[in-house]
N, CA and C atoms as an extended XYZ file, in Angstrom:
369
Properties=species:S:1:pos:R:3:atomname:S:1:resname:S:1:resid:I:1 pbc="F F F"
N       -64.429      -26.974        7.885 N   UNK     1
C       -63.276      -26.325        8.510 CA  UNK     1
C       -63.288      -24.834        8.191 C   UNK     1
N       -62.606      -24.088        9.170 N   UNK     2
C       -62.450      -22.575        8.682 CA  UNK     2
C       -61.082      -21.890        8.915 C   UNK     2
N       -60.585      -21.252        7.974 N   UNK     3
C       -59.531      -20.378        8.254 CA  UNK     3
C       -59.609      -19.146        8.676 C   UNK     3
N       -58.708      -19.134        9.470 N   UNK     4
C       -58.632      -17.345        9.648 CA  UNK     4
C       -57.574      -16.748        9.704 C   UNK     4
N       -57.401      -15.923        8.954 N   UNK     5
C       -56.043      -14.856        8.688 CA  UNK     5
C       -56.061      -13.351        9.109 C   UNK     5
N       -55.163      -12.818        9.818 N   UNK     6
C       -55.205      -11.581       10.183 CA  UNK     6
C       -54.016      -10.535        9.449 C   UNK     6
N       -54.376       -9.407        9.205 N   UNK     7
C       -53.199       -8.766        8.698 CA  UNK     7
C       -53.554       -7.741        9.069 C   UNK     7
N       -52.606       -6.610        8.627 N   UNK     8
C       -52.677       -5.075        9.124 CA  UNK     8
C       -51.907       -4.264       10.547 C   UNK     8
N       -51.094       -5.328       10.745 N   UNK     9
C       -49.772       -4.804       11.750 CA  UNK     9
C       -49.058       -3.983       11.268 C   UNK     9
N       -48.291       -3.287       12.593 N   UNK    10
C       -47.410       -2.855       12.216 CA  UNK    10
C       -46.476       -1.617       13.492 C   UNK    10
N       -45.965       -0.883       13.194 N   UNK    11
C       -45.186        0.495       14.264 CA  UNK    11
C       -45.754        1.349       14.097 C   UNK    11
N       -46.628        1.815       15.065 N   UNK    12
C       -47.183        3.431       14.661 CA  UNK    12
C       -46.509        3.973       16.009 C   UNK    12
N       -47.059        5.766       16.377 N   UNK    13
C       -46.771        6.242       17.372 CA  UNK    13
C       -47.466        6.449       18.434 C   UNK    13
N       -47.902        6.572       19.163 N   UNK    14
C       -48.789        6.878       19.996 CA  UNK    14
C       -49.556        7.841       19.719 C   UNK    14
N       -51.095        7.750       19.874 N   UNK    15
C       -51.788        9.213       18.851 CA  UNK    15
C       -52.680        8.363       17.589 C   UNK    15
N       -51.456        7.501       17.029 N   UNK    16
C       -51.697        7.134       15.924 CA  UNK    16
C       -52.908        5.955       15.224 C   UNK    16
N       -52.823        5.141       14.524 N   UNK    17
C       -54.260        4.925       13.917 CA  UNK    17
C       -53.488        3.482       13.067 C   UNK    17
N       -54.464        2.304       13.480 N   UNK    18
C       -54.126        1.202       12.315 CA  UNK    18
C       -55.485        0.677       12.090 C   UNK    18
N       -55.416       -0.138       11.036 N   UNK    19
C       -56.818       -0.890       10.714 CA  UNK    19
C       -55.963       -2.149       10.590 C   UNK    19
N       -56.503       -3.354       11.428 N   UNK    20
C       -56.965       -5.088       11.004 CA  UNK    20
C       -57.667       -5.477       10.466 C   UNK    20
N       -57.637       -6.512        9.832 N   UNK    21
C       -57.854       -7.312        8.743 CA  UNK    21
C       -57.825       -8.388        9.013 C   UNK    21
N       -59.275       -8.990        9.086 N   UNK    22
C       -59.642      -10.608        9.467 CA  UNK    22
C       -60.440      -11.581        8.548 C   UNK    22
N       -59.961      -12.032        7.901 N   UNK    23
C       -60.094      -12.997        6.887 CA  UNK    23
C       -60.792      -14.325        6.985 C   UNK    23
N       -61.915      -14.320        7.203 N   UNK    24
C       -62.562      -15.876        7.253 CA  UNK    24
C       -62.980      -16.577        6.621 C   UNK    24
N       -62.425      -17.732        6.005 N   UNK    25
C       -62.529      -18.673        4.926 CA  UNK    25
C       -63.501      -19.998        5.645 C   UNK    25
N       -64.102      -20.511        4.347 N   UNK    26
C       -64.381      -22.261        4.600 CA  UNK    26
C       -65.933      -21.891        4.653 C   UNK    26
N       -65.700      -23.068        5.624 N   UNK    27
C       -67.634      -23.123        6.412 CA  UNK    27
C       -67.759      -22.087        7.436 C   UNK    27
N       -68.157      -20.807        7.275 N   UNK    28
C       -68.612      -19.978        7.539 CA  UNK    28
C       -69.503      -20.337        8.587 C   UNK    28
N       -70.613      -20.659        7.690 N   UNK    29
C       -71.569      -20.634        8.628 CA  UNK    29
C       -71.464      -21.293        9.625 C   UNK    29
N       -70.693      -22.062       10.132 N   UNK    30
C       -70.572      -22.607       10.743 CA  UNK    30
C       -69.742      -21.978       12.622 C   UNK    30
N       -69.725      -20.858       11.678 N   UNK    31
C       -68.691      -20.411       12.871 CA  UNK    31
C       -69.397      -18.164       13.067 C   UNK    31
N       -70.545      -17.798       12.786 N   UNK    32
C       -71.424      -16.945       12.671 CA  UNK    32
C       -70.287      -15.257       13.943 C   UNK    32
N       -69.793      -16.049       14.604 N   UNK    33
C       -69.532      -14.804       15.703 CA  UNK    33
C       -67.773      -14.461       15.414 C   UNK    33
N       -67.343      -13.227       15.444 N   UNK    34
C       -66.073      -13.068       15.207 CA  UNK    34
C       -65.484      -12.370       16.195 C   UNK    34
N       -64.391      -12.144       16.640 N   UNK    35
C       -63.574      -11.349       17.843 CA  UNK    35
C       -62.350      -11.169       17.461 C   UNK    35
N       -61.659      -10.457       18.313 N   UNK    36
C       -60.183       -9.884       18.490 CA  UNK    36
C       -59.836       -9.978       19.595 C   UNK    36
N       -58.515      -10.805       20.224 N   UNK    37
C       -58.020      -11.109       20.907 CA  UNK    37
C       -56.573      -10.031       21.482 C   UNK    37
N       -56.196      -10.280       22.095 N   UNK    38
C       -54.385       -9.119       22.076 CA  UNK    38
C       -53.420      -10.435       22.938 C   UNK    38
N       -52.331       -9.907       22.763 N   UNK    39
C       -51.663      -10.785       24.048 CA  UNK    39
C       -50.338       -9.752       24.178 C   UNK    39
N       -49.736       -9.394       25.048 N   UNK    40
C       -48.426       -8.359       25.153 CA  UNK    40
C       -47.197       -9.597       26.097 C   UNK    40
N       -46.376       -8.854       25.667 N   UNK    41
C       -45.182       -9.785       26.332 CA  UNK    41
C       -45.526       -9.930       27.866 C   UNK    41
N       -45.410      -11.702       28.410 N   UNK    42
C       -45.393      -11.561       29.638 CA  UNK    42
C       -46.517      -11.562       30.265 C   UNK    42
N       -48.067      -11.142       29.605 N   UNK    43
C       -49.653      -11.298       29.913 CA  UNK    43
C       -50.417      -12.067       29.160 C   UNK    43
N       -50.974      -12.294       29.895 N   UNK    44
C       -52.092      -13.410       29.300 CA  UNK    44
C       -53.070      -12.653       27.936 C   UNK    44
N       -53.425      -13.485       27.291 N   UNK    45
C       -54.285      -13.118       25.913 CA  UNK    45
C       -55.512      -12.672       26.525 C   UNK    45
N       -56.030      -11.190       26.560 N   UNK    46
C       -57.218      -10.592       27.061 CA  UNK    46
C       -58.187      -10.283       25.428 C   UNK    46
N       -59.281      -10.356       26.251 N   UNK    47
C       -60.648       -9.913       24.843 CA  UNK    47
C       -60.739       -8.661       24.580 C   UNK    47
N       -60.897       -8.026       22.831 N   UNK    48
C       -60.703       -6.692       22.422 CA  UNK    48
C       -61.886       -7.093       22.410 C   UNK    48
N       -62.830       -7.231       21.232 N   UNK    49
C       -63.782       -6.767       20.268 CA  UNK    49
C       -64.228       -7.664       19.752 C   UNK    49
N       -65.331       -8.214       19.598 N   UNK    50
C       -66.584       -8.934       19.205 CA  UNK    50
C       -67.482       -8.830       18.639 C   UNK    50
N       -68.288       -9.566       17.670 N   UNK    51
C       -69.332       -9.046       16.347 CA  UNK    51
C       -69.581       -9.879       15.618 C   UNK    51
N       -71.182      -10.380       15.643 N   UNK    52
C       -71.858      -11.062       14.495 CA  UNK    52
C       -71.550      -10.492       13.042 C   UNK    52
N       -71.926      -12.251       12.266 N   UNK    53
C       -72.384      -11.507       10.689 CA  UNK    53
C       -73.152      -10.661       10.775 C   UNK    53
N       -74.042      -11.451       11.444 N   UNK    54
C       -75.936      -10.423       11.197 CA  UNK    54
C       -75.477       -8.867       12.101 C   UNK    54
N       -74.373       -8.720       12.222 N   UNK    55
C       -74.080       -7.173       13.007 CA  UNK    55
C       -75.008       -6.944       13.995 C   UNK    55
N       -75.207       -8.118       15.276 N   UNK    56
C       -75.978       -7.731       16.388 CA  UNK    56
C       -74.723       -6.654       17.378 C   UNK    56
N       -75.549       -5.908       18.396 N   UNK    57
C       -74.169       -5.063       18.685 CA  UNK    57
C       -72.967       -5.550       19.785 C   UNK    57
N       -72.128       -5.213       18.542 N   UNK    58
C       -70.694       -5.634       19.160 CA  UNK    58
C       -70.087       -5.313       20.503 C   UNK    58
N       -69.775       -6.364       21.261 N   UNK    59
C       -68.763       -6.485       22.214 CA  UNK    59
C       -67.561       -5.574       22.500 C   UNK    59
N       -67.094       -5.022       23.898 N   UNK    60
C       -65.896       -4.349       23.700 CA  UNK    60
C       -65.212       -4.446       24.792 C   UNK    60
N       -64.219       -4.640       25.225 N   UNK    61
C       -63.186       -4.637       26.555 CA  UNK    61
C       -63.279       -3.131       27.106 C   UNK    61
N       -63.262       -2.840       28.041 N   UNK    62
C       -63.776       -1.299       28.617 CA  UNK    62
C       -62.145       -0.695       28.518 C   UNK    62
N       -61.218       -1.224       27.963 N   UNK    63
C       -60.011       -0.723       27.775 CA  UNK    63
C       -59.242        0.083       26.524 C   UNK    63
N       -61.051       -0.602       25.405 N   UNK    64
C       -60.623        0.144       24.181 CA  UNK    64
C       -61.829        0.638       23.622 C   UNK    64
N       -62.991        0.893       24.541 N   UNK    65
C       -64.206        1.468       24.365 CA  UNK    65
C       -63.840        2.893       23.689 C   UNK    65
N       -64.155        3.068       23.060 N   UNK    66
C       -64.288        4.466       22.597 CA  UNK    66
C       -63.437        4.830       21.402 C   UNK    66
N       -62.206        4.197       21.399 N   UNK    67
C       -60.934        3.696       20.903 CA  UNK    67
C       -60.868        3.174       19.936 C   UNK    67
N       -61.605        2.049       20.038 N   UNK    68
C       -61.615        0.941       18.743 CA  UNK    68
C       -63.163        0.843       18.247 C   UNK    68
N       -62.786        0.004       16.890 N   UNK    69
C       -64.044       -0.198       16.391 CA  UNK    69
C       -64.127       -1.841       15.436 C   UNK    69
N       -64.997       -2.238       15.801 N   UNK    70
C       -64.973       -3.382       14.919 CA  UNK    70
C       -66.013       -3.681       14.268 C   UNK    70
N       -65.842       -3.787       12.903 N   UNK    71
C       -67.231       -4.129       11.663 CA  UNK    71
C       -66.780       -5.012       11.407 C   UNK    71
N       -68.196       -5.442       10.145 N   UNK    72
C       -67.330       -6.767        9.552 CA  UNK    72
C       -68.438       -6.252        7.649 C   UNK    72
N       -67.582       -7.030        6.769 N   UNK    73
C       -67.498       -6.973        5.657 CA  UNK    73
C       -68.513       -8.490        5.231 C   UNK    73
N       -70.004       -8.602        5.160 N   UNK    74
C       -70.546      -10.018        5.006 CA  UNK    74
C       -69.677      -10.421        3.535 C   UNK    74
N       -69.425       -9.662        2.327 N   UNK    75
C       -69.191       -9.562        0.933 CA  UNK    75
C       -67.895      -10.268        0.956 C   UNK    75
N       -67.169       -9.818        1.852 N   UNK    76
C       -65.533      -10.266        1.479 CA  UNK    76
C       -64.945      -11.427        2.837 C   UNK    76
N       -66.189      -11.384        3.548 N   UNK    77
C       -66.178      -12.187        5.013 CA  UNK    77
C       -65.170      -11.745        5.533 C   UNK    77
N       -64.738      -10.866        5.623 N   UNK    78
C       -63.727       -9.742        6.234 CA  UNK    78
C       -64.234       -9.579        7.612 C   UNK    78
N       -63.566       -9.194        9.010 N   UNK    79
C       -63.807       -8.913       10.114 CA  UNK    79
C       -62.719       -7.435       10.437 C   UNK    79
N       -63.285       -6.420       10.600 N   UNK    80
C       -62.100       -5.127       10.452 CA  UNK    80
C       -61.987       -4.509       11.789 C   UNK    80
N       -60.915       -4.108       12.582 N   UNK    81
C       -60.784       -3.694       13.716 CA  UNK    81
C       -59.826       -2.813       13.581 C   UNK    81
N       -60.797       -1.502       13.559 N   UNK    82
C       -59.975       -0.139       13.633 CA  UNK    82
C       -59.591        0.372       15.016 C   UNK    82
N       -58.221        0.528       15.055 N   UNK    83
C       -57.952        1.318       16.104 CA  UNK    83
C       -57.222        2.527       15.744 C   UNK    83
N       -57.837        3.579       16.956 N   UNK    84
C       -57.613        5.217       16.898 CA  UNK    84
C       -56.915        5.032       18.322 C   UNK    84
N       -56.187        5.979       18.576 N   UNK    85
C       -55.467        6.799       19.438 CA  UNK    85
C       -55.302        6.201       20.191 C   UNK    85
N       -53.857        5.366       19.739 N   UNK    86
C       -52.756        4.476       20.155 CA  UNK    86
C       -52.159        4.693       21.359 C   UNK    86
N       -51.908        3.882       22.169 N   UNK    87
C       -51.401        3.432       23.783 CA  UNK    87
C       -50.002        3.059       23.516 C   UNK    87
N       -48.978        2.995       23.922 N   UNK    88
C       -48.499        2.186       23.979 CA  UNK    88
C       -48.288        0.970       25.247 C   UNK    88
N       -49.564        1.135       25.923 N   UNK    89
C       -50.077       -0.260       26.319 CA  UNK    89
C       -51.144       -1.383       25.807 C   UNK    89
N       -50.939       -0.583       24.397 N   UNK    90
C       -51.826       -1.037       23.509 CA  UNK    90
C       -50.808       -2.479       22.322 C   UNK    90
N       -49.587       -2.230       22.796 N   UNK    91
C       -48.708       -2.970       22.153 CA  UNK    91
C       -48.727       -4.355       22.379 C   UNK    91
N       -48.823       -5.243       21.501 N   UNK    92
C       -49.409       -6.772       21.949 CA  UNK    92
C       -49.537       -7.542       20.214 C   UNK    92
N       -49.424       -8.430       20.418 N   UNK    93
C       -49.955       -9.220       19.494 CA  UNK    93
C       -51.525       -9.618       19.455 C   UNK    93
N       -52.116       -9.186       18.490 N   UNK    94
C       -52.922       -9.108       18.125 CA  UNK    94
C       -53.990      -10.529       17.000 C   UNK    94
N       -54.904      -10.959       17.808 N   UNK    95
C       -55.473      -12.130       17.063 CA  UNK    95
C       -57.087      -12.169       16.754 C   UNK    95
N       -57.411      -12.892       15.582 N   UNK    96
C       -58.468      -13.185       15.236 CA  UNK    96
C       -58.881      -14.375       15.843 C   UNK    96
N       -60.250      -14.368       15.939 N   UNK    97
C       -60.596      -15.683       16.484 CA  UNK    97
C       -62.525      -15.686       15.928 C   UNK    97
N       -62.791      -17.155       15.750 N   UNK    98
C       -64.510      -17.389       15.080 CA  UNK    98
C       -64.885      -18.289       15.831 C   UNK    98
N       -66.412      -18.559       16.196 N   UNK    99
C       -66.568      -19.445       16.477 CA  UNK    99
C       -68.320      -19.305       16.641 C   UNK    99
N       -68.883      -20.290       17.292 N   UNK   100
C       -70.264      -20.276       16.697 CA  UNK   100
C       -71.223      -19.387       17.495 C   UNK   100
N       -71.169      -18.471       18.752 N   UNK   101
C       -72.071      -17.730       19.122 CA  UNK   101
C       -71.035      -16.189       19.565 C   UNK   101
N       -71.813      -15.596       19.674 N   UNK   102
C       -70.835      -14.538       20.227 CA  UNK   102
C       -70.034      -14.745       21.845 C   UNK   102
N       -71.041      -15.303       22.768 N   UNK   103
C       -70.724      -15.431       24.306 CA  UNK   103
C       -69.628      -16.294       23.953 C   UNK   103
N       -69.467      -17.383       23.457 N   UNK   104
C       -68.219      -18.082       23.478 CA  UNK   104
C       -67.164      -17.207       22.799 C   UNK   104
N       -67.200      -16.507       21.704 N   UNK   105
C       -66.244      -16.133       21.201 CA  UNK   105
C       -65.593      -14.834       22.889 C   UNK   105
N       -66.110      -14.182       22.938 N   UNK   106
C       -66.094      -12.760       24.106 CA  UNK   106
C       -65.113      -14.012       25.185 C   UNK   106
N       -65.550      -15.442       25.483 N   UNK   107
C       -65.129      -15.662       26.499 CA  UNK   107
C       -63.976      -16.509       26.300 C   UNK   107
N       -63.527      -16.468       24.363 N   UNK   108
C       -62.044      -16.975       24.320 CA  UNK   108
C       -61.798      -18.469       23.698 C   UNK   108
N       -63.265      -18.655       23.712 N   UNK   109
C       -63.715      -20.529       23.325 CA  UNK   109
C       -64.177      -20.362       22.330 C   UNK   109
N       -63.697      -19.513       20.977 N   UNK   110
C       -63.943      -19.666       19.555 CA  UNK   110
C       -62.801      -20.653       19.312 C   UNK   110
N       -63.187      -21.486       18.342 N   UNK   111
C       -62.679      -22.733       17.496 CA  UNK   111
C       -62.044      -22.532       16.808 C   UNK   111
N       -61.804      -21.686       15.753 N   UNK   112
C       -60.647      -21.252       15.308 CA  UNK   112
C       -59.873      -19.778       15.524 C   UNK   112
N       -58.996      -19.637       15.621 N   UNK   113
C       -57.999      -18.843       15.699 CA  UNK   113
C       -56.944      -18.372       14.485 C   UNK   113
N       -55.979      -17.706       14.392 N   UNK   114
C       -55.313      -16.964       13.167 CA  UNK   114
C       -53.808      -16.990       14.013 C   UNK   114
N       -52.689      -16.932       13.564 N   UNK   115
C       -51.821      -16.920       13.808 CA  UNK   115
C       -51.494      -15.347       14.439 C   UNK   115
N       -51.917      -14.291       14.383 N   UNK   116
C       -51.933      -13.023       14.790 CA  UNK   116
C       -50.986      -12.209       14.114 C   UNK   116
N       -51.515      -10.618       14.508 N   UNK   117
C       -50.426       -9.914       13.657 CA  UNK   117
C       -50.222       -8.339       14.754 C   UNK   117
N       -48.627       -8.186       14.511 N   UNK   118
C       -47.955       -7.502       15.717 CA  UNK   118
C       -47.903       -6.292       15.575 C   UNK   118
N       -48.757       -5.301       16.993 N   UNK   119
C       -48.987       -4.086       16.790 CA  UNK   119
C       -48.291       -3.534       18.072 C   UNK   119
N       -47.154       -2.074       17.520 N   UNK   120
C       -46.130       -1.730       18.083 CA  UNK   120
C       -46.668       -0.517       18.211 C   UNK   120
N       -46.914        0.423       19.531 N   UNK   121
C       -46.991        1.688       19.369 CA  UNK   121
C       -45.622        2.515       20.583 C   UNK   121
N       -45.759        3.438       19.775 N   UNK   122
C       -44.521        3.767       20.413 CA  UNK   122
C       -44.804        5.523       20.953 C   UNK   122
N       -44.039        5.441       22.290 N   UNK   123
C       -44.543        6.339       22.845 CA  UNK   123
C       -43.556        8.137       22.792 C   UNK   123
């Protein structure tokens, strides 16, 4: 089994700058590809950001190309998704998600998921 926990929400302003925090516990290996999900009031849950352990190159929604960034931590099995210069159509709940290749994860069919954590930008 694997857990996943997300943290690092919160209110910034537009302009502004947060880092996520994705936490993957258990059988790992079992689940090799990691992503970031969003969902905003009222829309469907669209794909941020995507990325192997082995750091093959990461996935990105052409909405936060340039914008965001996502690494991952093999040491602390950490998955980190920095975002720079805040939208406030960027406001959404925000989720982790693992699962065993990258194409499935990008297309939403990772196996586990995180309860998410809520990012407010304000304009």
């Amino acid at each position: 089994q694997v857990q996943v926990a997300e943290s690092g929400g919160g209110l910034v302003q537009a302009g502004g700058t947060l880092r996520l925090s994705c936490v993957v516990s258990g059988r790992t290996s079992t689940s090799p590809a990691t992503g970031w999900f969003r969902q905003a009031p009222g829309k469907e849950r669209e794909f941020v950001a995507a990325v192997t352990w082995s750091g093959n190159m990461p996935e990105y929604a052409n909405s936060v190309k340039g914008r965001f960034t996502i690494t991952r931590d093999k040491d602390k099995n950490t998955v980190y998704l920095q975002l720079n210069s805040l939208k406030p159509e960027d406001t959404a709940v925000y989720y982790c998600t693992a699962g065993l290749t990258l194409p499935l994860v990008v297309a939403g069919r990772g196996a586990y998921w995180g309860q998410g954590t809520q990012v407010t930008v304000s304009s």
